[in-house]
C-alpha positions as CSV (number, residue, x, y, z in Angstrom):
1,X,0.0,0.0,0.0
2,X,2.7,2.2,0.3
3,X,2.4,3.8,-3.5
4,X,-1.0,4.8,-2.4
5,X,0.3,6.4,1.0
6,X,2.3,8.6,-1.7
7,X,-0.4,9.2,-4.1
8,X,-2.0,11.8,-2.3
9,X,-5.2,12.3,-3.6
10,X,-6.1,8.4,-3.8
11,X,-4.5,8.6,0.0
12,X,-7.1,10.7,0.8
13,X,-9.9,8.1,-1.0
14,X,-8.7,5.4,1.6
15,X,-8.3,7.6,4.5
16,X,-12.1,8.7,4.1
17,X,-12.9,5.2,3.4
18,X,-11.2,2.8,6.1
19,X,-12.8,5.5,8.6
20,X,-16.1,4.7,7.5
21,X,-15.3,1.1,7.6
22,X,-13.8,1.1,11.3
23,X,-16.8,3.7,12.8
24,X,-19.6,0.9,12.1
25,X,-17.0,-2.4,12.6
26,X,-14.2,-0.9,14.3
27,X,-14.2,-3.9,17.0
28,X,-14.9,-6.5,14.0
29,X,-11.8,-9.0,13.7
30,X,-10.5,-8.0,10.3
31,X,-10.6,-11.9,9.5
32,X,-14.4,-11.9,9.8
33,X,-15.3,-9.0,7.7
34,X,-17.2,-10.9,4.9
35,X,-19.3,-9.8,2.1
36,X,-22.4,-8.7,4.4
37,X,-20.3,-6.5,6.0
38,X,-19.3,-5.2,2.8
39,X,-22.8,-4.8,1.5
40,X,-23.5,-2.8,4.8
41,X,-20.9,-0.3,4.8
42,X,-21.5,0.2,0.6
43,X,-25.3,0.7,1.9
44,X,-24.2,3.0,4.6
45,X,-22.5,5.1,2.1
46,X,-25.5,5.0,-0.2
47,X,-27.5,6.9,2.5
48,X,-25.1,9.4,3.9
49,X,-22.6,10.2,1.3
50,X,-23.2,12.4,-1.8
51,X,-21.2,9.8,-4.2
52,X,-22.9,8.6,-7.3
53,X,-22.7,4.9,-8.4
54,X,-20.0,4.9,-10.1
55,X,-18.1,6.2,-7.7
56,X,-19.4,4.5,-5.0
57,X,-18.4,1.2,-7.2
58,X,-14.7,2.1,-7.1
59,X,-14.8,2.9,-3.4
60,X,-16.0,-0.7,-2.9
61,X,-13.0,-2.0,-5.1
62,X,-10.7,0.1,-3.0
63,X,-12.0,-1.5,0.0
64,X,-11.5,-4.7,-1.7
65,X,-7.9,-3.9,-2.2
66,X,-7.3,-3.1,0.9
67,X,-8.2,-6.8,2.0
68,X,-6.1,-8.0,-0.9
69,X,-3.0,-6.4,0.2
70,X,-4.1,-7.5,3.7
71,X,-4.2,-11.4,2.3
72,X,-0.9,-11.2,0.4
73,X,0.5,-10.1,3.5
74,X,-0.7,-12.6,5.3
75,X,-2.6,-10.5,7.6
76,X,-6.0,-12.0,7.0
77,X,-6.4,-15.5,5.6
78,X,-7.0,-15.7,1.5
79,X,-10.8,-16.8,1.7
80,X,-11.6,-13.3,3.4
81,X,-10.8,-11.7,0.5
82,X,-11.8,-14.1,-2.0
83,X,-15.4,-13.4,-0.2
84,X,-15.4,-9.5,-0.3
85,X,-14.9,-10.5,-4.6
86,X,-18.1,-12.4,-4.6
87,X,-20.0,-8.9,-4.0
88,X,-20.7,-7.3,-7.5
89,X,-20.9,-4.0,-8.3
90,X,-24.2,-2.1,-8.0
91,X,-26.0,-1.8,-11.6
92,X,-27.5,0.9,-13.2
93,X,-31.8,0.8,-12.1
94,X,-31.1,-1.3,-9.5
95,X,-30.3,0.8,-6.7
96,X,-31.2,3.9,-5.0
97,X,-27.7,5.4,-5.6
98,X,-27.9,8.5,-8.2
99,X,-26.5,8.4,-11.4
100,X,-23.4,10.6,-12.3
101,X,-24.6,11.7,-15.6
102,X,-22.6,13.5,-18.2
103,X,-19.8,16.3,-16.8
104,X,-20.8,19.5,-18.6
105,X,-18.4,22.4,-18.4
106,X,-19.2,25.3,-16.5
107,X,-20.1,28.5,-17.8
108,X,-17.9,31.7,-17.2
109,X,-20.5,33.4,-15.5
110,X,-21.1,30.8,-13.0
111,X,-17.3,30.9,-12.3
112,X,-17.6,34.6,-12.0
113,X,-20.4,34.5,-9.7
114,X,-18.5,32.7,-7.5
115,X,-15.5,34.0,-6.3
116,X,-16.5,36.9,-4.6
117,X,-17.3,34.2,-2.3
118,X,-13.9,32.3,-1.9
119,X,-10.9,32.6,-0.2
120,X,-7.8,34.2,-1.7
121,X,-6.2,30.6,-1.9
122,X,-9.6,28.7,-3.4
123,X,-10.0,31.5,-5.9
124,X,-6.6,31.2,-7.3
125,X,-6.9,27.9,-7.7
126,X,-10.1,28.4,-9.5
127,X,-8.5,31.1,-11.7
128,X,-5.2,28.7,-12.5
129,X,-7.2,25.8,-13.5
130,X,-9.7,27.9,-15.9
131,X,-6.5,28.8,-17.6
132,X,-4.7,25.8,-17.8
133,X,-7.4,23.3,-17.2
134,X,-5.1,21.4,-15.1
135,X,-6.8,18.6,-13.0
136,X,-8.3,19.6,-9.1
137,X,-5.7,17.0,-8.1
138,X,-3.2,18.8,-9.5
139,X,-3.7,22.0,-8.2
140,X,-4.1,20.9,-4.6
141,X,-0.6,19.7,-4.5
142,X,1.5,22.3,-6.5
143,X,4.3,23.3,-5.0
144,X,7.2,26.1,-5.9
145,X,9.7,23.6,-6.4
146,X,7.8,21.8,-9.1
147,X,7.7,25.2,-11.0
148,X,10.4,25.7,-13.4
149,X,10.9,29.5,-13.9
150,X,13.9,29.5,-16.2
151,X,11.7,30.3,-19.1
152,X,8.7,32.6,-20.4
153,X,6.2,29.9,-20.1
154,X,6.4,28.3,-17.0
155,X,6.5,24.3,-16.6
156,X,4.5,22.5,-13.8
157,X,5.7,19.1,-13.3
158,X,3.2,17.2,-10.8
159,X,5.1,15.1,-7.7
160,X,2.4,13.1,-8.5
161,X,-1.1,12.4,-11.4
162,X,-3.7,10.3,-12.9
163,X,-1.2,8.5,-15.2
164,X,1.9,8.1,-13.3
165,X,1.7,4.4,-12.8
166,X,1.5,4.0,-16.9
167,X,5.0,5.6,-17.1
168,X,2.6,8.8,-18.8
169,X,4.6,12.3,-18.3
170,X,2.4,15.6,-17.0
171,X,3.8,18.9,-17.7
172,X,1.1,21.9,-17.1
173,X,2.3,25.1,-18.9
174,X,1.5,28.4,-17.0
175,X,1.2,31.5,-19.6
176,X,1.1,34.7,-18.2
177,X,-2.2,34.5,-16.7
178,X,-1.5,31.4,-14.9
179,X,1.7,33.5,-13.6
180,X,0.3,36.4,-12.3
181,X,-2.6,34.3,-10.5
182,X,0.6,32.0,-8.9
183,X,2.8,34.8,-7.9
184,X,1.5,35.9,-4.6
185,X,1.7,32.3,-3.3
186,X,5.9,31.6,-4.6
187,X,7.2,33.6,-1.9
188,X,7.6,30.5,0.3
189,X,10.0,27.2,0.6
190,X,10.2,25.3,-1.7
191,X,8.9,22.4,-0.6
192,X,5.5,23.5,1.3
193,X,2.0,23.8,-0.5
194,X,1.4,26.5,-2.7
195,X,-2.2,27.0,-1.2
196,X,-2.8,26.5,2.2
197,X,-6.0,25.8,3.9
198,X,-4.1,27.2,7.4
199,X,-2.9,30.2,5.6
200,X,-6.9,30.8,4.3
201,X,-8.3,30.2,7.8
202,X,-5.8,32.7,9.5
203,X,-6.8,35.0,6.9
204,X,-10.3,35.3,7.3
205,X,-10.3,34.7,11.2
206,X,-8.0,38.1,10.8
207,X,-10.8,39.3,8.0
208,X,-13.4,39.0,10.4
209,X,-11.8,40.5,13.5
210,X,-10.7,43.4,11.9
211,X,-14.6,43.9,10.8
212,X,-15.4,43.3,14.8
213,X,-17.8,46.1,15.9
214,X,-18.0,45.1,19.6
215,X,-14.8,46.4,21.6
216,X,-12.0,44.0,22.6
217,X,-13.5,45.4,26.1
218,X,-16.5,43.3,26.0
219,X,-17.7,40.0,24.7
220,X,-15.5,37.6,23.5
221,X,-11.7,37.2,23.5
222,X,-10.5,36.6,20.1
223,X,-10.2,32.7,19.9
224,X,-11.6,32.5,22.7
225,X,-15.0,30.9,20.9
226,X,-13.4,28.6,18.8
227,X,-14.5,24.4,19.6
228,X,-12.3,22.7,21.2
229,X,-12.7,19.5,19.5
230,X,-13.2,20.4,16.1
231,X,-14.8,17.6,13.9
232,X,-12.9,19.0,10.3
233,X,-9.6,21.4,10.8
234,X,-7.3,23.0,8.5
235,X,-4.6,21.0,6.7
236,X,-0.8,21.8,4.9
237,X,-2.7,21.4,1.9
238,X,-5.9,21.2,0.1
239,X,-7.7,17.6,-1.0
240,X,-9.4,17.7,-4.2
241,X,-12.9,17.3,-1.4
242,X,-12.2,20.2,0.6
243,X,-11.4,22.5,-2.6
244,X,-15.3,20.6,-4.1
245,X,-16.8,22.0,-0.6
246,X,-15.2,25.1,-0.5
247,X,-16.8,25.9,-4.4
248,X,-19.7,24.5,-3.4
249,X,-20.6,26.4,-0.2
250,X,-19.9,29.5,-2.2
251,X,-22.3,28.2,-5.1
252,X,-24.7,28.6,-2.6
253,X,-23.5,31.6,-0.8
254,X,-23.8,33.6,-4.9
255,X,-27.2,31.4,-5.3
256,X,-25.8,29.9,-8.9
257,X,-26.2,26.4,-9.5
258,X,-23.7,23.9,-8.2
259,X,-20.4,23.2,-10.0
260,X,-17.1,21.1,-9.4
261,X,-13.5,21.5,-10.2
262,X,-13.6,19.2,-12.7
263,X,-16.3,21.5,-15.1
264,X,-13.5,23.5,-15.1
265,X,-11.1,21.4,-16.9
266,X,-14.4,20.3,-19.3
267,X,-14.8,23.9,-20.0
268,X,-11.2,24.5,-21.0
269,X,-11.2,21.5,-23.4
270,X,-14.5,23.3,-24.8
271,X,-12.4,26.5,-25.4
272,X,-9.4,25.1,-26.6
273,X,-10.5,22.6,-29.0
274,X,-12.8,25.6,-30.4
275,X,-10.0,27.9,-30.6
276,X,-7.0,25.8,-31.2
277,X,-8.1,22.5,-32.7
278,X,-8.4,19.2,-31.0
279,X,-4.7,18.6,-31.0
280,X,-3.5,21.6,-29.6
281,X,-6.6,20.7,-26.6
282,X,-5.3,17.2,-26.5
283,X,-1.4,18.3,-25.5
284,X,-3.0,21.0,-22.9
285,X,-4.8,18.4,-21.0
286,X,-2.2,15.8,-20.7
287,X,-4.7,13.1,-22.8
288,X,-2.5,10.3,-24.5
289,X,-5.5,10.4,-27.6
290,X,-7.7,13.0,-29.3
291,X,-10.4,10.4,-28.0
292,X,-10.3,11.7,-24.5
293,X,-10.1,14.5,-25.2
294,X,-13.3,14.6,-27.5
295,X,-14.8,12.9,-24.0
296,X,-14.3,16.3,-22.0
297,X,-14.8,19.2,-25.2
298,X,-18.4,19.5,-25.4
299,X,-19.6,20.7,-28.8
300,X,-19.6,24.7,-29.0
301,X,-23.4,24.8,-29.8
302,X,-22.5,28.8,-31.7
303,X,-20.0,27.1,-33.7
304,X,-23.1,24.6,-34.3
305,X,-25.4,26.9,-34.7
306,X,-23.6,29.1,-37.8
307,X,-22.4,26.3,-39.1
308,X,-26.3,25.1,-39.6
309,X,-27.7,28.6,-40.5
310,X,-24.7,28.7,-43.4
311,X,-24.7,25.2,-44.6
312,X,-28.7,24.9,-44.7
């Protein structure tokens, strides 16, 4: 398991996931977690989480792996594992899961709307994917020291991405847009995330104080009302989750309708292909094949449309 201790972002998919396993059979002898156990906790995360089936389906074959490794180590005997396989995957009508659906790209205005609503680090993030149309797992781990400077367009080489284990190679180029939006964040080592969720909670504790009406004579002490226990706190860095909550919460806050990270990237691909050609969109986005790249380029429907009103 230890290449998936370094993957960060798939780190973070078994993190979230053993800890639902362990908070409904934490006591449970790992030997005697079977397929009914299985069924239970994939149930469980039918009703509380927001995942669709699909996703939900490679959550379960994640917690399958985990008992594989677990088996080839000798931890848990074979026939555990060979148990958890005999659970299938759930099927499309046949559950009460939702359906993913098709990933539109996001329209600028919604984007816009937005990011009055962010935090300096979220927004930046926002504004260097729109631009590059980098994945949300590879803004969440950027780093200086992955920048090379030396030229007018900037290289971003990921520590780590989708493809890696195919032996694929990720370079994000950063124009002069994507400079100026990563500037403010450089001044920093090295080695430490670009954006910071500590660094964004400081910020607008300090945001809000400075607004503070009431005199530091009366009520209460700054940080003095903070919980002691918090159930979520700030991290070194942002997951691709927290950086989907954080757009989310302010989707609501600018009353637009909901959008992810990833319509980001899908709106890019849009743009580029319609601008540049499907090649040039293909070489942006790091896709292998014009195929996958057709996958996230949705048709520009005014391209359509004057095509149509010319042609007849």
């Amino acid at each position: 398991m230890s290449y998936y201790a370094s993957s960060r972002n798939e780190g973070d998919h078994y993190a979230t996931l053993l800890g639902i396993v362990c908070s409904l059979y934490g006591t449970t002898p790992a030997a005697s977690f079977g397929p009914l156990a299985l069924k239970a906790v994939r149930e469980h995360m039918v009703d509380s989480q927001r995942w669709n089936r699909e996703t939900l389906n490679g959550h379960v074959g994640r917690i399958k792996r985990v008992f594989k490794w677990a088996a080839s180590n000798e931890l848990v005997p074979p026939s555990v594992f060979h148990g958890l396989e005999t659970v299938a995957g759930l099927r499309r009508g046949r559950t009460t899961a939702r359906e993913g659906g098709r990933i539109l790209p996001v329209s600028e205005e919604h984007v816009d709307a937005v990011l009055p609503h962010l935090s300096r680090q979220v927004r930046a993030m926002v504004e260097f994917q729109r631009v590059t149309g980098c994945r949300p797992g590879e803004i969440v781990i950027l780093r200086p020291g992955d920048i090379d400077r030396t030229a007018d367009v900037w290289v971003y080489t990921p520590a780590t991405h989708k493809n890696a284990h195919r032996g694929h190679s990720r370079r994000i180029y950063c124009g002069p847009q994507a400079q100026d939006v990563l500037r403010p964040f450089l001044l920093r080592p090295t080695d430490e995330y670009t954006f910071s969720p500590v660094e964004a909670e400081r910020e607008r504790r300090e945001t809000r104080h400075a607004a503070r009406v009431t005199p530091l004579s009366t009520g209460n002490v700054p940080g003095s009302n903070r919980t002691k226990h918090p159930k979520r706190t700030a991290g070194t860095h942002y997951t691709t989750s927290s950086y989907a909550r954080a757009i989310r919460t302010a989707c609501k806050a600018s009353e637009v309708p909901h959008w992810s990270p990833n319509q980001l990237r899908h709106a890019v691909a849009t743009r580029l292909r319609r601008d540049y050609g499907i090649e040039a969109a293909r070489v942006a986005l790091g896709h292998s094949d014009a195929g996958t790249t057709q996958i996230y380029a949705e048709v520009d429907e005014q391209l359509a449309r004057k095509v149509a009103a010319e042609v007849g």
